[in-house]
N, C-alpha and C positions, 0 to 999 in steps of 0.2 A: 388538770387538777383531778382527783381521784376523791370519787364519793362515797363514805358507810354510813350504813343503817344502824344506828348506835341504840336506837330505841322506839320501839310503834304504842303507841295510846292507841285503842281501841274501846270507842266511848260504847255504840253499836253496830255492830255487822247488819248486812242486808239478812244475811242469813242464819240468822240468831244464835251461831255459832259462841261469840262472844260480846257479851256487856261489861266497859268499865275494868277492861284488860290490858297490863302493862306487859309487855314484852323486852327484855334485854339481851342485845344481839353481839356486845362488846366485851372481851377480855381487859379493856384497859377504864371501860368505866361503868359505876353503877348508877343509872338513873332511873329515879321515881316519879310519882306526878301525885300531887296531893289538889284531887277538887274541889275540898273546901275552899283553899285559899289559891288556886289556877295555877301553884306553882310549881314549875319543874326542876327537882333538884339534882341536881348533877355531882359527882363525885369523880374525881381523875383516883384511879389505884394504878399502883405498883405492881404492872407486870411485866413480866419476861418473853421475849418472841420467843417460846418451844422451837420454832421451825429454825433447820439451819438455811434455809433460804430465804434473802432478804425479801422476796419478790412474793412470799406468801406472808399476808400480816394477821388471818383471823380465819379462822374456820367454824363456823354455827351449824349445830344441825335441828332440824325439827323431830321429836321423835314423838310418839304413841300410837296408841290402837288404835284398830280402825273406828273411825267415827265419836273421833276424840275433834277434832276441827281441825288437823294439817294443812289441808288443800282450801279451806276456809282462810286460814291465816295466810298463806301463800295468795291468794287470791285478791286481798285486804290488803297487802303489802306493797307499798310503791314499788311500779319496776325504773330501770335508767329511762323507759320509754315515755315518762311520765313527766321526766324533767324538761 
């Protein structure tokens, strides 16, 4: 079975990188998190695999300047090791 990271809530970092940060890692969905009411909205969209390889399904990159919090988010991120 094959696992993605469709979306990280980041309530607080150890490293006060981020507070209350919603991250979207997926082409095929967009999800929110509303804390007033705990609820996490999910939406399925219509997309298209770019890739002509069935064997690649998503590509995400992290991108900005330095000491924007990349290696903070990367670090806050579940790894496979985790599971």
């Amino acid at each position: 079975m094959k696992a993605e990271l469709i979306y990280l809530w980041i309530n607080r970092d150890r490293h006060g990188c981020f507070q209350q940060e919603g991250f979207n890692f997926s082409p095929h969905y967009r999800v929110s998190y509303n804390q007033g009411t705990r609820e996490l909205i999910i939406e399925q969209l219509d997309q298209l695999n770019v890739f002509q390889n069935s064997h690649i399904a998503n590509v995400s990159a992290v991108i900005g300047e330095n000491g924007t919090g990349k290696t903070c988010l990367l670090y806050t991120s579940p790894s496979p090791r985790d599971s």
